[in-house]
TORKOL-4160 file (C-alpha; in steps of 0.2 Angstrom, whole numbers, padded with zeros to 4 digits, m for minus):
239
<pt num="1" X="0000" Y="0000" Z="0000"/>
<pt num="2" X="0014" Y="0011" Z="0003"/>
<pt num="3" X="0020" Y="0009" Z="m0012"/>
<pt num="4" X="0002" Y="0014" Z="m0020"/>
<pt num="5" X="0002" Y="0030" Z="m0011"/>
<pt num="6" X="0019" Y="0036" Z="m0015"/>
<pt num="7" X="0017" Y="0033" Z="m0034"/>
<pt num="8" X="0000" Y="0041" Z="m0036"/>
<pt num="9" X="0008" Y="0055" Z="m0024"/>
<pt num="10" X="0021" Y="0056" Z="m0038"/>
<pt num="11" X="0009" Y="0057" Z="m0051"/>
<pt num="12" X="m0004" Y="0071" Z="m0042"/>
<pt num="13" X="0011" Y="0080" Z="m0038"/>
<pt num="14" X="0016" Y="0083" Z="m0057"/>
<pt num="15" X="0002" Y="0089" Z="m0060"/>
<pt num="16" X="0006" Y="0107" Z="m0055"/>
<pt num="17" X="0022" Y="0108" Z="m0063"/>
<pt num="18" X="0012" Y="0103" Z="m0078"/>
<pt num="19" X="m0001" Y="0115" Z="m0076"/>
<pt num="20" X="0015" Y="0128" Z="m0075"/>
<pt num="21" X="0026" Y="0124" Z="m0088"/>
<pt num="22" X="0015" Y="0115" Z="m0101"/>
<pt num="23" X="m0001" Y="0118" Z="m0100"/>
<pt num="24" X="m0002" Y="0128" Z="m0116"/>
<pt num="25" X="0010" Y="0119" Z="m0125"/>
<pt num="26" X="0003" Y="0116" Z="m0144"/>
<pt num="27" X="0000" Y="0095" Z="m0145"/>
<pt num="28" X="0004" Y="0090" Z="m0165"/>
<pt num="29" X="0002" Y="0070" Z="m0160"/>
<pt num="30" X="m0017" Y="0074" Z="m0153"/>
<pt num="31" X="m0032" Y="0070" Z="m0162"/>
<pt num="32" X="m0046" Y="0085" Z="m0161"/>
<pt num="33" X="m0059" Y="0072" Z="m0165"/>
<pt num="34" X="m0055" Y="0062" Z="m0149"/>
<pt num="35" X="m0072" Y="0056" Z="m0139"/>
<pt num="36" X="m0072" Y="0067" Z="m0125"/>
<pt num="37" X="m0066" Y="0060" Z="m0108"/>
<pt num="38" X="m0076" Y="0062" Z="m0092"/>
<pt num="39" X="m0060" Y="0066" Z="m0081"/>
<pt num="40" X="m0058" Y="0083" Z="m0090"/>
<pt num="41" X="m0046" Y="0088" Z="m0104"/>
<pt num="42" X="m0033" Y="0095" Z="m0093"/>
<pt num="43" X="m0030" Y="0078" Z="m0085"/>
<pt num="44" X="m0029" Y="0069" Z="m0101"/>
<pt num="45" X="m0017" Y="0080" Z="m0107"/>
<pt num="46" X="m0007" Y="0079" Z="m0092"/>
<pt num="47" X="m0005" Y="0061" Z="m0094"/>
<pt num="48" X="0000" Y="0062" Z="m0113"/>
<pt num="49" X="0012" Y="0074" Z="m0105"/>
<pt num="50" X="0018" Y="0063" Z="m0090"/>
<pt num="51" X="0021" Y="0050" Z="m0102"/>
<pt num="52" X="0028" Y="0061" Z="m0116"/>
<pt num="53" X="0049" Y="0055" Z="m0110"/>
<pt num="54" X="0044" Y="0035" Z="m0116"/>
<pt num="55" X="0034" Y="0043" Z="m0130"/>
<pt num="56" X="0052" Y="0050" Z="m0138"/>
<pt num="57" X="0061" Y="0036" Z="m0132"/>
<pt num="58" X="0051" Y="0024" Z="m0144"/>
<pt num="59" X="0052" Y="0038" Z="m0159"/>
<pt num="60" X="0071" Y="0039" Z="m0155"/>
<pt num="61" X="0073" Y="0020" Z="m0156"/>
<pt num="62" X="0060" Y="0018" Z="m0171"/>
<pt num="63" X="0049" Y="0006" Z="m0160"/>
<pt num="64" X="0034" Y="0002" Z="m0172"/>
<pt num="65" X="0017" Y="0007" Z="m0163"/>
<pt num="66" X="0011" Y="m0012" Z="m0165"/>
<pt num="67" X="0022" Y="m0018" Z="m0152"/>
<pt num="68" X="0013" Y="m0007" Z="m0139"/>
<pt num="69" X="m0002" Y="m0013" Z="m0148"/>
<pt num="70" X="0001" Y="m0031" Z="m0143"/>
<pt num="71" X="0010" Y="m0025" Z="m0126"/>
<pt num="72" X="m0006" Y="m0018" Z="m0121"/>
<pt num="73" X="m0016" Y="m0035" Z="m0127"/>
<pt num="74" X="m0003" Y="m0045" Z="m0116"/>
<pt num="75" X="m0005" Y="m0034" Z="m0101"/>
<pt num="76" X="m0026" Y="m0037" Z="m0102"/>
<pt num="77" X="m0023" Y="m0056" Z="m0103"/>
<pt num="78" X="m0010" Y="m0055" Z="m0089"/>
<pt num="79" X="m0022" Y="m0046" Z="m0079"/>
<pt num="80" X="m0036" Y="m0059" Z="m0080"/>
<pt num="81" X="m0022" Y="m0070" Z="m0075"/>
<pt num="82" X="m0017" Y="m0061" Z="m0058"/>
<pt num="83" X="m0035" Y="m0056" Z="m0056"/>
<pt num="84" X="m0040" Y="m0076" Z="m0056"/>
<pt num="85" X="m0029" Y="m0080" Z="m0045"/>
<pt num="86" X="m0031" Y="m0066" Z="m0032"/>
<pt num="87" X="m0017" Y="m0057" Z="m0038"/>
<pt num="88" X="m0030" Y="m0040" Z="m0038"/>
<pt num="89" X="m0016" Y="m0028" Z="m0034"/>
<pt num="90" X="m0004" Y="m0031" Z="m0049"/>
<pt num="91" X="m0017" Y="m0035" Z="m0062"/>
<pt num="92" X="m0024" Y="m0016" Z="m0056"/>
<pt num="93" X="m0004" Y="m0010" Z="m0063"/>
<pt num="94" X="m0008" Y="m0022" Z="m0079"/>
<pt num="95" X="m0022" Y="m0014" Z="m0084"/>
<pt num="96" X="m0015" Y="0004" Z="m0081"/>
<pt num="97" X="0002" Y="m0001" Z="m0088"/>
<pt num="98" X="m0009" Y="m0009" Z="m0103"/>
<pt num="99" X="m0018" Y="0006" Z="m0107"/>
<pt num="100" X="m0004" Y="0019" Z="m0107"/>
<pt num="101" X="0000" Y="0006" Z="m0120"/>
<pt num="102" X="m0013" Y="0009" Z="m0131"/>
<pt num="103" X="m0010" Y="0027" Z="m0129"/>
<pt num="104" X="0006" Y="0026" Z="m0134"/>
<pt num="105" X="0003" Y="0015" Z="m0148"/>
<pt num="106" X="m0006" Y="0029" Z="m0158"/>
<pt num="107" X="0003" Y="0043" Z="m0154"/>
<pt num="108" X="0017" Y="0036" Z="m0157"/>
<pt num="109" X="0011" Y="0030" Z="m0175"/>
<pt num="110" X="0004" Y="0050" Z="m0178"/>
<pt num="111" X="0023" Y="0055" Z="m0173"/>
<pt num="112" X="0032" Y="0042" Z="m0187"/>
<pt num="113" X="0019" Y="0045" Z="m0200"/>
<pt num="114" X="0014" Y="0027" Z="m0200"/>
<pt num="115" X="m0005" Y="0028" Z="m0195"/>
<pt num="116" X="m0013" Y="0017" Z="m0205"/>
<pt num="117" X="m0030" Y="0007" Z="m0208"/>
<pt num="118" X="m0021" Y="m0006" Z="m0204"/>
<pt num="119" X="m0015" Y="m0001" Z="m0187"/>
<pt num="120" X="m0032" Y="0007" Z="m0183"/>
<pt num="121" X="m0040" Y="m0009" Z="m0188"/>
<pt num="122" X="m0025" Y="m0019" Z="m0174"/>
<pt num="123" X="m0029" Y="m0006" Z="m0162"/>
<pt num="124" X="m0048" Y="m0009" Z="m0160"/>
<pt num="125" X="m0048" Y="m0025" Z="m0162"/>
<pt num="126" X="m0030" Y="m0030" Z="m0149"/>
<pt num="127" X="m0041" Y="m0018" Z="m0135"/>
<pt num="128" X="m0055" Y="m0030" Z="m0135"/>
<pt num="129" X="m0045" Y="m0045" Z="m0132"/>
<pt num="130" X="m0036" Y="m0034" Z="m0120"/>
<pt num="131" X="m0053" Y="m0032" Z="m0112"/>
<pt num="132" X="m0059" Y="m0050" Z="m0113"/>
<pt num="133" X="m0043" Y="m0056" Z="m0106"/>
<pt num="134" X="m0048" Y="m0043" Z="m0089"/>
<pt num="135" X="m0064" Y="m0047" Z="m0087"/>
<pt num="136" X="m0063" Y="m0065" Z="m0088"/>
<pt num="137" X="m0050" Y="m0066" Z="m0074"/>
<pt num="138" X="m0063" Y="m0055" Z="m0064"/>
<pt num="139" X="m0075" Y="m0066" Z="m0068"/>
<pt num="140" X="m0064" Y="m0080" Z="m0061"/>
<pt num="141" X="m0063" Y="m0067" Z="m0044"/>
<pt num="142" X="m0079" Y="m0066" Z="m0043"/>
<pt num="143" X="m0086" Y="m0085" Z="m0047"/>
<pt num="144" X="m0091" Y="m0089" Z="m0029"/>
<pt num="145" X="m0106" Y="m0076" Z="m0029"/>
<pt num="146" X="m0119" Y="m0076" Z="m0043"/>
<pt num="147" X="m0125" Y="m0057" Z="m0040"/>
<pt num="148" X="m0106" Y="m0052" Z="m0041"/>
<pt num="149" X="m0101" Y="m0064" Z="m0056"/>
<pt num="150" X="m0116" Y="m0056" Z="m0063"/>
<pt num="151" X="m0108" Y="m0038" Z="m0062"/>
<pt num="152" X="m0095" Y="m0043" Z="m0072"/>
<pt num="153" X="m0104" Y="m0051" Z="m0084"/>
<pt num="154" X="m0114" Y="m0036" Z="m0086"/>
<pt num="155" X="m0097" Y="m0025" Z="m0087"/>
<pt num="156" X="m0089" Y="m0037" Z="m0099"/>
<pt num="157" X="m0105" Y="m0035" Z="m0109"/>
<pt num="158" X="m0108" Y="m0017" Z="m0108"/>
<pt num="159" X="m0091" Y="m0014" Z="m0112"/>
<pt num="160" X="m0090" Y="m0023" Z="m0129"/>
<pt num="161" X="m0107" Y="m0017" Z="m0135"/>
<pt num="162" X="m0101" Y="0003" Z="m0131"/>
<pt num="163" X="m0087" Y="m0002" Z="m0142"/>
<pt num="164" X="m0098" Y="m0010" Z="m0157"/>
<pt num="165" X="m0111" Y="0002" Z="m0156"/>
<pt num="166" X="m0097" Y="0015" Z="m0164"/>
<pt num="167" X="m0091" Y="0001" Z="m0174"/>
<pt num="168" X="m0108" Y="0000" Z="m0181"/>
<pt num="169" X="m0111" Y="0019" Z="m0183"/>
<pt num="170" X="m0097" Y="0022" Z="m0189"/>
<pt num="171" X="m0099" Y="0011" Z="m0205"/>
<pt num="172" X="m0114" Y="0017" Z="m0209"/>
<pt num="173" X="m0109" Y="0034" Z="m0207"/>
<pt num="174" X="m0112" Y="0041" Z="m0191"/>
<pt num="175" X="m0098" Y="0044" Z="m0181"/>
<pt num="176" X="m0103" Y="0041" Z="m0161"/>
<pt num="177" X="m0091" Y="0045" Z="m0145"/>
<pt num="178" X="m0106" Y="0051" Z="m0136"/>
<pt num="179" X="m0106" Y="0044" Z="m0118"/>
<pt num="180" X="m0098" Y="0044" Z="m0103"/>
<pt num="181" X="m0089" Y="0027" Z="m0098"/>
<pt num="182" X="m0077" Y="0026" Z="m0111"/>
<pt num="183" X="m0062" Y="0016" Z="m0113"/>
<pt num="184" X="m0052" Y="0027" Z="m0104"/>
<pt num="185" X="m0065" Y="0028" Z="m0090"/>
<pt num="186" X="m0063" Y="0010" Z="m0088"/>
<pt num="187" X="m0045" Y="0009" Z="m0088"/>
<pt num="188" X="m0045" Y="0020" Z="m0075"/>
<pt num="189" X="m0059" Y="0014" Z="m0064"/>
<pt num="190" X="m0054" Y="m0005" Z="m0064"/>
<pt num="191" X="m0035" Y="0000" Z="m0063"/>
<pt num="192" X="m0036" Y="0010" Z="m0050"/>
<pt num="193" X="m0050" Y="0001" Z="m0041"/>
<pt num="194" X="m0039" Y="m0015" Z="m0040"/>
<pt num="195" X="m0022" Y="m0007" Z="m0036"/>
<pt num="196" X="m0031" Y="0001" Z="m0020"/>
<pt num="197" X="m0041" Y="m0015" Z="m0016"/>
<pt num="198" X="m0030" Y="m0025" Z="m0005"/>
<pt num="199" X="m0025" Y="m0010" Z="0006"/>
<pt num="200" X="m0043" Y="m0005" Z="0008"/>
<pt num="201" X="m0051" Y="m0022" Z="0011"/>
<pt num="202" X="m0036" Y="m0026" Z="0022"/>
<pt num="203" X="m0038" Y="m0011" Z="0032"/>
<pt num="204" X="m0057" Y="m0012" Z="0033"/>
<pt num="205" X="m0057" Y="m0033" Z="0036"/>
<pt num="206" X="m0066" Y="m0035" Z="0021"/>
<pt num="207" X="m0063" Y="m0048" Z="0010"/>
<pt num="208" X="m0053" Y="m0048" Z="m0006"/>
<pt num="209" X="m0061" Y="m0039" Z="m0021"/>
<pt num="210" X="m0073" Y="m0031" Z="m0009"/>
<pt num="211" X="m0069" Y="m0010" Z="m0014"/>
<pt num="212" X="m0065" Y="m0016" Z="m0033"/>
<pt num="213" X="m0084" Y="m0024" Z="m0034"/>
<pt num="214" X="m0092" Y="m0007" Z="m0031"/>
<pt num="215" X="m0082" Y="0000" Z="m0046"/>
<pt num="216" X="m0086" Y="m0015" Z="m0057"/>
<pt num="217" X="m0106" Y="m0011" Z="m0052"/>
<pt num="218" X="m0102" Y="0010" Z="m0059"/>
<pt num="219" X="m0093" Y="0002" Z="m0076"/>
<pt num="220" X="m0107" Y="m0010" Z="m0078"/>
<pt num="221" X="m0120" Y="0003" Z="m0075"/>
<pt num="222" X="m0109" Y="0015" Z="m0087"/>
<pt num="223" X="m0106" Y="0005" Z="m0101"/>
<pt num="224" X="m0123" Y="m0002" Z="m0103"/>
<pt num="225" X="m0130" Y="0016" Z="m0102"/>
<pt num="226" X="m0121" Y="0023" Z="m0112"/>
<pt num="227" X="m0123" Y="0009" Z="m0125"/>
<pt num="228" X="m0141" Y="0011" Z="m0125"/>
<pt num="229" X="m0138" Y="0031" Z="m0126"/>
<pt num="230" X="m0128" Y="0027" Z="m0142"/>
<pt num="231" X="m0140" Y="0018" Z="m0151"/>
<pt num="232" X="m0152" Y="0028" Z="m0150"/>
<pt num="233" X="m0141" Y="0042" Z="m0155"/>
<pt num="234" X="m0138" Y="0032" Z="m0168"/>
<pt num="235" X="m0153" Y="0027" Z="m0173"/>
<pt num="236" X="m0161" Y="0045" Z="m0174"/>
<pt num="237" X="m0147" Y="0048" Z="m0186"/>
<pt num="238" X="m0151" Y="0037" Z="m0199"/>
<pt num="239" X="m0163" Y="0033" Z="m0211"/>
């Protein structure tokens, strides 16, 4: 737990001297048509910011962005991994390590002038495995109780169908980011929800998997809204 709280301290604590030195900085590797993230811009910047030394690294050594594509499709499976067997604490760093990964991946693809359909097409398609993987370890976690098993189902569920319902729009036309729990709302709540879990529950007597439950409940809640809110978006844009 120590260890939790002095990282996290690192990170809130850099986010003055962000706010101070580079806050206004012009971003060239952004994408103005990005979904909008519930967190706030200035958080997400910050974070391509805080991650901006590993990002020149990569460019500097010609790392090809599909490598942090398939980093961040191993770091979901491991995650299900540690999660399954009560490892909840380091699949929480998986699955924040996994999606600076696929953050990475494309900025680092926009920088080398190698985006591609291809790449956007790998990127997608590796997040959901990286998903599945996650989610089925959980679901290993939470096996013993039907009600809990049943939240990550719904999660699991929700999750995938925010992700085809702009799938779908988008090849018929409409473009939909509309919504709240996005993939980087997710990242963050099941990441950080499990990183904090064992110093919580252990503090509180409560048993493994206990503090990371009631953030699985808000993800499933989330995605399922917000993939009923897309479809009708959707559907009131077409024909």
């Amino acid at each position: 737990m120590a260890l939790v709280i002095v990282v996290l301290a690192g990170m809130f604590a850099s986010m003055p001297v962000y706010a101070l030195l580079a806050k206004n900085r012009h971003d060239p590797h952004e994408i103005e048509s990005r979904g909008g993230f519930v967190f706030g811009g200035f958080v997400r910047n910050w974070f391509y910011w805080f991650i901006g030394p590993i990002e020149r690294v990569s460019i500097i050594a010609g790392l090809p962005p599909t490598a942090y594509n398939v980093t961040g499709a191993l770091c979901g499976c491991l995650a299900g991994y540690c999660f399954g067997t009560g490892q909840v604490g380091m699949g929480g760093w998986l699955v924040l390590l996994g999606g600076a990964a696929d953050v990475l991946d494309g900025r680092v693809a926009r920088a080398r002038g190698l985006a591609s359909q291809r790449g956007a097409f790998l990127d997608s398609t590796l997040d959901r495995f990286a998903e599945v993987g996650v989610f089925v370890g959980l679901a290993v976690l939470y096996m013993e109780s039907v009600p809990e098993l049943a939240v990550v189902v719904a999660a699991l569920g929700g999750s995938l169908l925010v992700s085809y319902t702009r799938a779908r729009g988008e090849s018929l036309g409409v473009t939909a980011k509309v919504g709240v729990m996005q993939r980087a709302e997710r990242l963050l709540l099941v990441g950080l929800g499990a990183v904090l879990d064992p110093g919580l529950t252990s503090w509180q007597g409560w048993p493994t998997g206990a503090f990371l439950f009631w953030l699985l409940a808000l993800v499933a809640i989330g995605t399922l809204g917000t993939a009923v809110y897309r479809t009708v978006w959707i559907a009131r844009r077409l024909d």
